[in-house]
VMD Tcl script that draws the C-alpha trace (Angstrom):
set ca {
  {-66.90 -81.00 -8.84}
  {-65.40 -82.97 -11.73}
  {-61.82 -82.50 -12.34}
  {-62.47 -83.24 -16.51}
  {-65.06 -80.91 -16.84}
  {-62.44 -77.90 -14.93}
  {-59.79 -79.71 -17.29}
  {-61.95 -79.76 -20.41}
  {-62.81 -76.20 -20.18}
  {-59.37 -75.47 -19.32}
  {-58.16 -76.81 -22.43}
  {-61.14 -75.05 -24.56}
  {-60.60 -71.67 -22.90}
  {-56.60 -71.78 -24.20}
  {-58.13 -72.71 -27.68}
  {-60.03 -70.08 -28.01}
  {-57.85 -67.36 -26.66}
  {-55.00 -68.49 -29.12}
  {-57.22 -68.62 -32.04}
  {-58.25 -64.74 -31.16}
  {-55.01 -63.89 -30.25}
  {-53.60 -65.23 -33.82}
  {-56.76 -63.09 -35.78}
  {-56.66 -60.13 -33.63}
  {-52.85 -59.46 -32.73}
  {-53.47 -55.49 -32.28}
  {-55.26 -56.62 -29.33}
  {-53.30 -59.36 -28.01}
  {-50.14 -56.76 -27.97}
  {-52.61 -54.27 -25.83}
  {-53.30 -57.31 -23.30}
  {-49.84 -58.37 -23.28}
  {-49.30 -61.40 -25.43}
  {-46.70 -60.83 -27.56}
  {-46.94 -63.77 -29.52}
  {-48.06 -62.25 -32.76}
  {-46.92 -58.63 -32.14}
  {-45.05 -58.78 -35.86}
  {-48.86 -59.58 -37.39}
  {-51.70 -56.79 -37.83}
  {-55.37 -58.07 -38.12}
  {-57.05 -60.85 -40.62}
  {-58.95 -58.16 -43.26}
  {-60.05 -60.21 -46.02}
  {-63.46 -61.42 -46.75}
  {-61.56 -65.25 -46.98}
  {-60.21 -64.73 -43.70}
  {-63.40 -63.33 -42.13}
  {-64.97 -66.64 -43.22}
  {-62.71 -68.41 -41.65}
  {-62.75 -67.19 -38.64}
  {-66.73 -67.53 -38.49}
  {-66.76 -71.34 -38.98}
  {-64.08 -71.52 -36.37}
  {-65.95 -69.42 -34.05}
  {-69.05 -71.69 -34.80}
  {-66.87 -75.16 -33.83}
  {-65.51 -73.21 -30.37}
  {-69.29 -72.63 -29.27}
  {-70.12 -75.94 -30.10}
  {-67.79 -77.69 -27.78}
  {-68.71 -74.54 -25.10}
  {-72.21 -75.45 -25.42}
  {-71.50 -79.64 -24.99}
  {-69.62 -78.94 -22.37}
  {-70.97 -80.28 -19.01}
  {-71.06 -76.99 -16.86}
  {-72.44 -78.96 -13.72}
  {-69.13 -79.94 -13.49}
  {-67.56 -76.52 -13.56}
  {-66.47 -74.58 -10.37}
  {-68.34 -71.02 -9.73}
  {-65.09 -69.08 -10.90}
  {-65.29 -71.45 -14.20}
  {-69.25 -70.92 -14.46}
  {-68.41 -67.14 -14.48}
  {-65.22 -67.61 -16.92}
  {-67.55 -69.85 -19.48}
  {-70.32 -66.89 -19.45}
  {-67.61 -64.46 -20.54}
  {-66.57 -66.86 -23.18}
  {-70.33 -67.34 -24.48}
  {-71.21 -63.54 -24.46}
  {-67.52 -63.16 -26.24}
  {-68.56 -65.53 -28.76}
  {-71.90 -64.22 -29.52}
  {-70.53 -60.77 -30.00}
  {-68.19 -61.64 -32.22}
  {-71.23 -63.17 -34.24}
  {-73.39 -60.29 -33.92}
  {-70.44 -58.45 -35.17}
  {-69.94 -60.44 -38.30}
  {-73.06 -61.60 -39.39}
  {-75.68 -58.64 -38.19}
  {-73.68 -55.04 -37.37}
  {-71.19 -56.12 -39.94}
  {-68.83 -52.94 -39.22}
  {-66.41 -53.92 -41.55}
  {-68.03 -53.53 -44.78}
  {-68.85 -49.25 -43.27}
  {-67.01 -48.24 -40.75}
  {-63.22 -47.05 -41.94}
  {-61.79 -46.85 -38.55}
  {-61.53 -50.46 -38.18}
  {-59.00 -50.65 -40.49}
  {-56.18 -47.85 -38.85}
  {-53.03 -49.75 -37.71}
  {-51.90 -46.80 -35.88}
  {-52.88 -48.29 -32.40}
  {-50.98 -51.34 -33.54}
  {-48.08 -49.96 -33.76}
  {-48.34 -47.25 -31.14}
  {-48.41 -50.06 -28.68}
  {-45.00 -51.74 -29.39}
  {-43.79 -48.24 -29.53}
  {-44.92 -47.01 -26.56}
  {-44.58 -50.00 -24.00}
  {-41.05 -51.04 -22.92}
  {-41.68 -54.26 -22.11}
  {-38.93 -55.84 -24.67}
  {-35.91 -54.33 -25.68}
  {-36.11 -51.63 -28.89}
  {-34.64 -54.52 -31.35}
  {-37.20 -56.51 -30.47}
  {-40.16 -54.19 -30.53}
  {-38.96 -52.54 -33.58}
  {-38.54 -55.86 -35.44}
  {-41.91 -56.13 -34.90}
  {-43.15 -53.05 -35.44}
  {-41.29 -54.07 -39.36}
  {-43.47 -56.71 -39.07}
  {-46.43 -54.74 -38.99}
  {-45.69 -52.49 -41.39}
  {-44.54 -54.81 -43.97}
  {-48.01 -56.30 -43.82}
  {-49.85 -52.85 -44.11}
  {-49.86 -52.71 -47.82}
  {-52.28 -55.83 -47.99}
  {-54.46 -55.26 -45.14}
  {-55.42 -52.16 -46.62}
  {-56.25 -53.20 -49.84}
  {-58.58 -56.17 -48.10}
  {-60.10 -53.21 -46.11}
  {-60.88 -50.92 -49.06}
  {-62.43 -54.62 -50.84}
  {-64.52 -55.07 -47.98}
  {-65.80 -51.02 -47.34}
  {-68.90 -50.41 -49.27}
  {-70.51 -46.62 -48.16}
  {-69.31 -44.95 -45.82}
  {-70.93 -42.63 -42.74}
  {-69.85 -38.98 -43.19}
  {-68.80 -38.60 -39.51}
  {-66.72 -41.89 -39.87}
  {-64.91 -41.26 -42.93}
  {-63.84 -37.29 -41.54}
  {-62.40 -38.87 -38.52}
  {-60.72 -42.24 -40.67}
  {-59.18 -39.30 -42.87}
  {-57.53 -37.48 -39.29}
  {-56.66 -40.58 -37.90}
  {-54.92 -42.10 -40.97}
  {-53.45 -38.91 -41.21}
  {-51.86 -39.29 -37.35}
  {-50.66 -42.81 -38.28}
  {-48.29 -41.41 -40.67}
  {-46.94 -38.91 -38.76}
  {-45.99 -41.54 -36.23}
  {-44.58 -44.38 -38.21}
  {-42.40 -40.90 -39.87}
  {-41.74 -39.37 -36.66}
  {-41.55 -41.35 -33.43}
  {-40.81 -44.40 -34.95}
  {-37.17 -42.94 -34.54}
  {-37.48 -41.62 -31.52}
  {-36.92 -45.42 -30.74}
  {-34.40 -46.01 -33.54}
  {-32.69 -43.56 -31.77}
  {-31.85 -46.49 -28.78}
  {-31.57 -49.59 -30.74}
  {-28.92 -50.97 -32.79}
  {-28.20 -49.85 -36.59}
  {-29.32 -52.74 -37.88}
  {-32.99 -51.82 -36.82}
  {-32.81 -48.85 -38.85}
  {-31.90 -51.27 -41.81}
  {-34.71 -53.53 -41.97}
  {-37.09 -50.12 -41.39}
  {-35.56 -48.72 -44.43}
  {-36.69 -51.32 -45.84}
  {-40.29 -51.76 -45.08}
  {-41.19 -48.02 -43.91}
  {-41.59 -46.44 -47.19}
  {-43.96 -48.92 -48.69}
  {-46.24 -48.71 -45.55}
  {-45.86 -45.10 -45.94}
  {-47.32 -44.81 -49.53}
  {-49.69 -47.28 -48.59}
  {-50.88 -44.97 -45.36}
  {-51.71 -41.91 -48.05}
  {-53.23 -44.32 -50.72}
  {-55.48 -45.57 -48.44}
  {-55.85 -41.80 -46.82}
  {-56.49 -40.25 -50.51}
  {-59.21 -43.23 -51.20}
  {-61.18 -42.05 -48.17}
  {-60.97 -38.68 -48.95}
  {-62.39 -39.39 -52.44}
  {-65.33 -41.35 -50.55}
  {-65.89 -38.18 -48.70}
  {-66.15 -36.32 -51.39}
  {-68.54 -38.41 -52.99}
  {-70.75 -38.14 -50.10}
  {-70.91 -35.12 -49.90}
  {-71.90 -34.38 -52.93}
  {-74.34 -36.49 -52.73}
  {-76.10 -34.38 -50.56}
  {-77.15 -34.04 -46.67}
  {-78.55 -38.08 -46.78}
  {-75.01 -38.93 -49.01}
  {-73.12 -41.89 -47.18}
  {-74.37 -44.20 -45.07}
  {-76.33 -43.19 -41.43}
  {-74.03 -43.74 -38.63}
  {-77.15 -44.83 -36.25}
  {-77.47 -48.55 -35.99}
  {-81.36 -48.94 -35.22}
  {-83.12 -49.41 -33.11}
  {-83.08 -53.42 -33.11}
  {-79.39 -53.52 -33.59}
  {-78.55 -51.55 -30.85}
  {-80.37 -53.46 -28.16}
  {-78.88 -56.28 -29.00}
  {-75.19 -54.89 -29.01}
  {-76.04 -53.12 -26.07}
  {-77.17 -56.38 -24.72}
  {-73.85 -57.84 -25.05}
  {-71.55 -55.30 -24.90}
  {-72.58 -54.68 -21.14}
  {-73.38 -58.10 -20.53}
  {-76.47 -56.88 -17.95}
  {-79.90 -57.88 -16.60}
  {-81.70 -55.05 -17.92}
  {-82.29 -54.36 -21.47}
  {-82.00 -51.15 -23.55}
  {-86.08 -49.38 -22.60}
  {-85.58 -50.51 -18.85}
  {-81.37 -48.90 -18.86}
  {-83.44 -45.50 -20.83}
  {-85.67 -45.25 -18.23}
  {-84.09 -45.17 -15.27}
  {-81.38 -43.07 -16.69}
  {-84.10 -40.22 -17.15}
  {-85.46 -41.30 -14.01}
  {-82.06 -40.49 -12.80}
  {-81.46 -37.51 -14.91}
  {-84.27 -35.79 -12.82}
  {-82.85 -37.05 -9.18}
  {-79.26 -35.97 -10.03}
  {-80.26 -32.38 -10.67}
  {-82.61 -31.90 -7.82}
  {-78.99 -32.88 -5.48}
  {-76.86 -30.40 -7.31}
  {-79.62 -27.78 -7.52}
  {-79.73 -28.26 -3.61}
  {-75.83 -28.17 -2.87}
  {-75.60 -25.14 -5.57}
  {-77.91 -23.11 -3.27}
  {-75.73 -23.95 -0.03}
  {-72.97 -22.36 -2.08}
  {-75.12 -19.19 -3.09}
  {-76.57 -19.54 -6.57}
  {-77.87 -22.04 -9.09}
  {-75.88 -24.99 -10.29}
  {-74.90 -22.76 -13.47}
  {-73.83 -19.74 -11.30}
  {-71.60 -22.18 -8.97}
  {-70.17 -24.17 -11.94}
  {-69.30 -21.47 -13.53}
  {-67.72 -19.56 -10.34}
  {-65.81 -23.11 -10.63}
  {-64.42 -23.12 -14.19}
  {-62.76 -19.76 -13.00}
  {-60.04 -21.79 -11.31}
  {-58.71 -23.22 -14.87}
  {-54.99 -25.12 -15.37}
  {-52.82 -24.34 -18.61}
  {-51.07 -25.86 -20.53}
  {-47.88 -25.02 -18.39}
  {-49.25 -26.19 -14.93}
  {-51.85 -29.52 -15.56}
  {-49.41 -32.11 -15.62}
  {-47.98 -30.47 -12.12}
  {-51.72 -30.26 -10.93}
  {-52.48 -33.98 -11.84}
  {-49.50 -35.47 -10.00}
  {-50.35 -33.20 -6.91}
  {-54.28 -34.16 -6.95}
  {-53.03 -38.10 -7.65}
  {-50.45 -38.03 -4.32}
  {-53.01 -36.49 -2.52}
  {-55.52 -38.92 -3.07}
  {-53.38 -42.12 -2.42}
  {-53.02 -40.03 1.15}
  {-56.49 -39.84 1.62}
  {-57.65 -43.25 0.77}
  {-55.28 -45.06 2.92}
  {-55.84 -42.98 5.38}
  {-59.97 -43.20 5.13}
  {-58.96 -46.92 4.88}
  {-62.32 -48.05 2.69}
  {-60.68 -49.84 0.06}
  {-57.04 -51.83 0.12}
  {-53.82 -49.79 -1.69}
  {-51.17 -51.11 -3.14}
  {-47.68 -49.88 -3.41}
  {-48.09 -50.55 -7.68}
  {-45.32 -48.79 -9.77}
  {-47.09 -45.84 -11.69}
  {-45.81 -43.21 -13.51}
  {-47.40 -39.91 -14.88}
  {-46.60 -39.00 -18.55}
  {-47.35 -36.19 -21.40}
  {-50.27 -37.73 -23.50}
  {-49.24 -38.33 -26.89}
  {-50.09 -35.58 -29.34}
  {-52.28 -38.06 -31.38}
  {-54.34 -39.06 -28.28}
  {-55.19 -35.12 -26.95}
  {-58.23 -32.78 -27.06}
  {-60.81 -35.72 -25.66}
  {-60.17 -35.55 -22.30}
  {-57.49 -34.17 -19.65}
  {-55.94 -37.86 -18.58}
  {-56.69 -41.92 -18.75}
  {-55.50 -44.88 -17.58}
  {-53.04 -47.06 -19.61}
  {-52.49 -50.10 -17.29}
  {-50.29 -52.55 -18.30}
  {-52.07 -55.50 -20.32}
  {-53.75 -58.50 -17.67}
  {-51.65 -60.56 -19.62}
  {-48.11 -59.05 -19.58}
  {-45.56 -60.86 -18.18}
  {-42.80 -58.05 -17.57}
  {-43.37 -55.78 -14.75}
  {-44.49 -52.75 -16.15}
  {-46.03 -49.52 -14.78}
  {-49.68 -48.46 -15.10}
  {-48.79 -45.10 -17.29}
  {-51.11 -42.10 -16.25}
  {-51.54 -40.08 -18.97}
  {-52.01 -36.00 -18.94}
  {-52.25 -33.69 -21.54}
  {-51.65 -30.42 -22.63}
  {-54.18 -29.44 -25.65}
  {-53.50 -30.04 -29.11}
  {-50.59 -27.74 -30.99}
  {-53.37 -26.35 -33.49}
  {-56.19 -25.57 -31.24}
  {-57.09 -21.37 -30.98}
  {-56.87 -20.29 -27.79}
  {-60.37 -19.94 -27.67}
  {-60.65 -23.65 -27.83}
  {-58.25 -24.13 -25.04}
  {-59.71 -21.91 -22.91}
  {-63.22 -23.32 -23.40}
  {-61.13 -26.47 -22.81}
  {-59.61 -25.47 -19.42}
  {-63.34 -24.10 -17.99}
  {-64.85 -27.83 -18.59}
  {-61.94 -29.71 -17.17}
  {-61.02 -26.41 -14.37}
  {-59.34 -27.64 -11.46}
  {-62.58 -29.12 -9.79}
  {-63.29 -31.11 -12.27}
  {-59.54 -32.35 -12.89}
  {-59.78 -33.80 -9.20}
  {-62.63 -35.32 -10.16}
  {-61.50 -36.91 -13.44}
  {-58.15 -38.42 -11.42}
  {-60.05 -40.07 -8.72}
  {-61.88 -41.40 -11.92}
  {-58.66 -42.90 -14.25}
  {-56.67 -43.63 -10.34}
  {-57.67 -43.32 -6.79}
  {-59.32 -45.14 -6.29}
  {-60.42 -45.67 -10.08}
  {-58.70 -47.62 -12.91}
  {-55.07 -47.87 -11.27}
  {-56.53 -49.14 -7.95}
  {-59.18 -51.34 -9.33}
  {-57.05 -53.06 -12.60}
  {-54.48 -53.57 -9.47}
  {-56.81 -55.50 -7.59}
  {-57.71 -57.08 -10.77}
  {-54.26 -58.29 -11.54}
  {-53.91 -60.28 -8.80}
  {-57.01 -62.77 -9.30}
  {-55.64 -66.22 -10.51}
  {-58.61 -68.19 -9.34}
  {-60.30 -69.69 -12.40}
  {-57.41 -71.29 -13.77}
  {-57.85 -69.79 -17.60}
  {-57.18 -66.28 -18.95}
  {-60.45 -65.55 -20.39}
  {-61.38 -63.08 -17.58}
  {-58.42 -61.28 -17.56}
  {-58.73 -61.21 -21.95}
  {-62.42 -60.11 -21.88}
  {-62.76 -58.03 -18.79}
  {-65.87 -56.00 -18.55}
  {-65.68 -52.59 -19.86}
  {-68.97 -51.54 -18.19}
  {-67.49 -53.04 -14.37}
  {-64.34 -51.21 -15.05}
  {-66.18 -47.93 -15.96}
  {-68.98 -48.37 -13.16}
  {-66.22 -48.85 -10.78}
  {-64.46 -45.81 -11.84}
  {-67.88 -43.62 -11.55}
  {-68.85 -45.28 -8.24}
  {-65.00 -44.40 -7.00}
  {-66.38 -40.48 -7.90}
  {-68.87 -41.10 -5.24}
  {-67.13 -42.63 -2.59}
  {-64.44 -39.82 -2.46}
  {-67.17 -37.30 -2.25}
  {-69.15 -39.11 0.21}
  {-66.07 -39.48 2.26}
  {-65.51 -35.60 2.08}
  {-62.28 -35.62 -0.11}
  {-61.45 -31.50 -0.13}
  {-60.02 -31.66 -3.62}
  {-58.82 -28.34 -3.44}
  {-59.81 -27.48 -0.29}
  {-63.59 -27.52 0.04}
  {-65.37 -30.78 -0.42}
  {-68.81 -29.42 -1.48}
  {-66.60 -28.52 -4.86}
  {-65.58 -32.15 -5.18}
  {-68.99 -33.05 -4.74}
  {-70.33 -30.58 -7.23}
  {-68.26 -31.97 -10.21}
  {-68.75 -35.34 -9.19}
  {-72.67 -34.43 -9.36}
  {-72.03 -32.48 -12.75}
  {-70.04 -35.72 -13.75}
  {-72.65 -38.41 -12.79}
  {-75.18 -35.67 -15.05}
  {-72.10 -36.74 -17.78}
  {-72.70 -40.44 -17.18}
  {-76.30 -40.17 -17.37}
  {-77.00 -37.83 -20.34}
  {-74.18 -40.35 -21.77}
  {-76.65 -43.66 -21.61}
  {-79.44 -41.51 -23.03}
  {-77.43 -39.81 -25.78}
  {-76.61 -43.46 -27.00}
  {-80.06 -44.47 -26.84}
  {-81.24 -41.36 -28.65}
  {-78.71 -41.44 -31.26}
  {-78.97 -45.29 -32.47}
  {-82.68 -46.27 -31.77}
  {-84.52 -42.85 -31.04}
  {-83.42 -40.16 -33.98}
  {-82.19 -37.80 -31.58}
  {-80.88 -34.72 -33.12}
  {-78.24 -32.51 -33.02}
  {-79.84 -29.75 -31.73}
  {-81.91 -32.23 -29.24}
  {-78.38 -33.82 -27.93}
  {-77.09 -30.37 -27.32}
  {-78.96 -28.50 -25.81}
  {-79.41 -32.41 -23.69}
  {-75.76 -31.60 -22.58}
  {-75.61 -27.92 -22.45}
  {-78.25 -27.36 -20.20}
  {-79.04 -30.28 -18.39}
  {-75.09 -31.21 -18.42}
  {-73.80 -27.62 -17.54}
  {-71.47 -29.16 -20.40}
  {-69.13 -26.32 -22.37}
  {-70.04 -26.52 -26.19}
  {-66.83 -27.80 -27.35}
  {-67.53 -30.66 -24.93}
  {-70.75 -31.24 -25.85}
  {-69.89 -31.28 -29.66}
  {-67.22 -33.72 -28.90}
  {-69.90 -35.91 -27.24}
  {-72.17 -35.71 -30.61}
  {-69.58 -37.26 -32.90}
  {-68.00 -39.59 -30.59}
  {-72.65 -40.90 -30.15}
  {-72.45 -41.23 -33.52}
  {-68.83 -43.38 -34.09}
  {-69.13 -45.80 -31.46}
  {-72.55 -47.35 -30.18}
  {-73.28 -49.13 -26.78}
  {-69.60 -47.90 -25.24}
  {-70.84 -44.65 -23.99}
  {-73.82 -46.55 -21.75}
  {-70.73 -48.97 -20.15}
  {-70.42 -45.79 -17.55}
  {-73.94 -45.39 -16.43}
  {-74.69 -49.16 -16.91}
  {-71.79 -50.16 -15.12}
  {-72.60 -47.34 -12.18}
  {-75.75 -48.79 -11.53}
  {-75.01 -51.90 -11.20}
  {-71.70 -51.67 -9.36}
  {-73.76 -49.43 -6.86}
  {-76.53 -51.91 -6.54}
  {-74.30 -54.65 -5.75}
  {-72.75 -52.87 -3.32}
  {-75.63 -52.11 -1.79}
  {-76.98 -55.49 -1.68}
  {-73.21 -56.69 0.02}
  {-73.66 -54.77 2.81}
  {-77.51 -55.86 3.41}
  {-76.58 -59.67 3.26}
  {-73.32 -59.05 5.50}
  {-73.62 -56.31 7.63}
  {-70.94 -57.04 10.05}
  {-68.17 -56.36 7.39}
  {-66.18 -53.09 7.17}
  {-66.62 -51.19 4.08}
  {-62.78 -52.20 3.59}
  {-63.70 -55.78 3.02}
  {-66.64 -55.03 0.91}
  {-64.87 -53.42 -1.48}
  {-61.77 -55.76 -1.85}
  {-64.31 -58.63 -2.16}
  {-65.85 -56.66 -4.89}
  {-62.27 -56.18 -6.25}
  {-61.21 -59.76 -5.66}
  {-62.71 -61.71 -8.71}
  {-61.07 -59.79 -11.85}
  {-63.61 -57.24 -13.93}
  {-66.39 -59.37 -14.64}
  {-69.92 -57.96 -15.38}
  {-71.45 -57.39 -12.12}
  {-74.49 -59.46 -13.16}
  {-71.65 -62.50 -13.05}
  {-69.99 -61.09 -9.97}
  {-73.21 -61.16 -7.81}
  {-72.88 -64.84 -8.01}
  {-69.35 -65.01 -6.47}
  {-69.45 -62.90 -3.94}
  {-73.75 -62.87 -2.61}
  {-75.32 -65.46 -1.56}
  {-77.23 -67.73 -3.73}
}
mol new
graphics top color blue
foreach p $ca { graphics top sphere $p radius 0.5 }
foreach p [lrange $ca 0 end-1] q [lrange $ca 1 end] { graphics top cylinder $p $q radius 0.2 }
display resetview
């Protein structure tokens, strides 16, 4: 191997990871570079240029780069780069989400992360969460330049979410003034206001959109489905796989039929039909009193019982289990917020659990509870922890081998995920007793891997096949077992985000395949060391990983 080429590539790789980091700070703070944490994201159409032609001059040296010369870490690091570059494109150019979709343009993640995440002390965070908001003003007014119409379903959620961002930067932005010295509060006297009129300008204008919209009738807006051409091709490189959008619809029917046949099976070996025995399940419901108690005693006993079923390494990594903020509850029971790949302070992986919303009826809460009963809660923690997200972004954290950050910047979302589901599995297959009786662990995780499934063709159907609403529900409801309010959650989320809901069942398949095809070409390994080889290399797409770690 050449030395210049590894050098060369080196050299490119930083390049183009500062010039992202510099346009895209939100996400640099959420990876752990904190070198633009007082700067929110380039928004006008000047700056969007810019960053094109730049983009264009990065994949020209990528592509005269002489890759012979590469090592097989660097081969898989310069893939990531490409497919990151040629998303980015797509993105500009061809899906274009900035000119329709008003999400894009919420800072509230932005400064919900310095907020959140100790990892400098409150002067310093706050000083750049000032930063931030002193630059609001403008990058809203780019946005609203750039937004032409609008989706319906995008512009009601903009309108909630906006809505949430100003109740933090009133509210628990002083929950950290509280700790830091007075002349924080100063300087946030100084810039909050402005950001906060500029938070319900931009809120009103959306609301206005709405309106119009609306009145315009059933077809007013814009459609929130891509197509049918557009999605391929995002779903192409969003999951970075071998198959392509008809071959991953396919097999997840083909799927969708195998799945219920097992849990129709194991229902009748606990005395009724997979409704009767799911529903016997959803009985044994948390409240809001007793889930985060319930989460941290499913999460302890599952560290017990995969070191002491031994088929996967655990480390001793700080955690620590946490209330969900109010603005992130009502999707799901828990996730995973591990500390960015590139953070350099030593910071937990925060487990987050919620109660439900403040404003929900208790009808909703209850309907709530019976999809995410206690069964299913085991289920979802082995999912977002053991031996899930925490385990697997632990093992993650610890690859160094390719000598540039762009693995750890642009891990795969559809590895991570597939991991997560195939983790599901392997505690069930292990006989994990959850709450005592492992054929309930394995029912959820069967009723979950229906979730995945349904999830890849839901996406499919929504953005290239004109599903409807009636079609995707009764999809979930009665293939899914899925409780309404679930279900309905599912439809808007298909309609606000393409390609991210297929990551799970994408990323299943594949991570299953591969590990499959690991223990066929070395069958004299213990399913310990398949795994941490599997774990070894980062969170690259498994189509990438199969050339690290099979042989070729």
């Amino acid at each position: 191997m050449s030395g210049e080429a590894g050098r060369e590539f080196t050299e490119l790789a930083t390049a183009y990871l500062d010039d992202w980091a510099r346009r895209h700070p939100d996400d640099a703070t959420e990876l752990g570079d904190h070198r633009f944490d007082a700067r929110l994201p380039a928004a006008s159409a000047e700056e969007l240029a810019d960053e094109r032609a730049t983009i264009d001059r990065l994949r020209a040296r990528l592509d005269a780069l002489d890759a012979s010369g590469l090592s097989p870490e660097q081969h898989v690091d310069a893939a990531i780069m490409a497919d990151n570059i040629a998303l980015r494109l797509f993105e500009l150019d061809d899906l274009r989400s900035h000119t329709w979709d008003p999400l894009l343009a919420n800072p509230g993640r932005a400064i919900y992360l310095l907020l959140a995440r100790h990892f400098a002390p409150a002067r310093d965070r706050l000083a750049s969460v000032a930063g931030r908001l002193r630059e609001l003003p403008g990058m809203l007014v780019s946005a609203r330049a750039q937004l032409g119409p609008m989706p319906v379903v995008h512009l009601e959620t903009a309108i909630g979410q906006f809505e949430g961002t100003i109740k933090l930067i009133s509210s628990q932005v002083d929950a950290v003034l509280a700790v830091a010295p007075a002349a924080s509060t100063a300087e946030m006297d100084r810039v909050r206001p402005a950001a906060l009129d500029a938070l319900a300008e931009h809120r009103d204008w959306l609301a206005a959109r709405l309106a119009e919209a609306n009145a315009a009738g059933p077809d007013g807006g814009r459609s929130p489905r891509i197509g049918a051409d557009l999605f391929a091709r995002k779903l192409s490189l969003t999951l970075n796989a071998a198959a392509d959008s008809d071959a991953i619809l396919a097999r997840a029917r083909a799927d969708l039929d195998r799945i219920t046949a097992e849990i129709t099976e194991l229902a009748a070996g606990l005395g009724g039909t997979p409704r009767d025995v799911l529903d016997r399940l959803a009985l044994d419901a948390p409240d809001d009193a007793t889930i985060l108690g319930f989460c941290r005693d499913a999460l302890a006993a599952q560290i017990g019982f995969v070191r002491d079923t031994g088929f996967v390494t655990v480390y001793d990594d700080p955690f620590e289990i946490i209330e969900m903020p109010e603005i992130d509850r009502g999707v799901a029971v828990a996730y995973c917020d591990s500390p960015g790949p590139l953070e350099p302070a030593p910071l937990p992986t925060l487990l987050a659990v919620s109660p439900t919303p403040a404003d929900w009826t208790a009808e909703r809460v209850a309907s709530f509870y019976r999809e995410y009963n206690q069964h299913m809660v085991q289920d979802l923690m082995v999912h977002e922890a053991m031996p899930g997200h925490y385990l697997q972004l632990g093992h993650a954290s610890r690859f160094t081998g390719s000598g540039t950050d762009i693995r750890a910047a642009f891990r795969s979302g559809s590895f991570v995920e597939g991991w997560a589901v195939y983790a599901e599995e392997l505690m069930a297959r292990h006989g994990y007793p959850g709450t005592g009786d492992p054929r309930t662990v394995r029912m959820q995780q069967l009723k979950m891997q229906l979730r995945t499934t349904i999830n890849a063709i839901l996406d499919a159907g929504v953005h290239a096949h004109r599903m409807t609403e009636a079609e995707a529900m009764a999809l979930m409801m009665e293939r899914g077992y899925q409780e309404e309010g679930e279900a309905a959650g599912k439809w808007r989320r298909a309609r606000l985000r393409s390609a991210q809901l297929s990551t799970y069942y994408v990323g299943y398949t594949e991570v299953s395949d591969l590990a499959r095809d690991l223990r066929a070409a070395h069958p004299g390994r213990t399913e310990r060391e398949l795994h941490d080889a599997m774990l070894a290399h980062g969170s690259p797409p498994a189509r990438l990983l199969r050339t690290l770690v099979l042989p070729q």
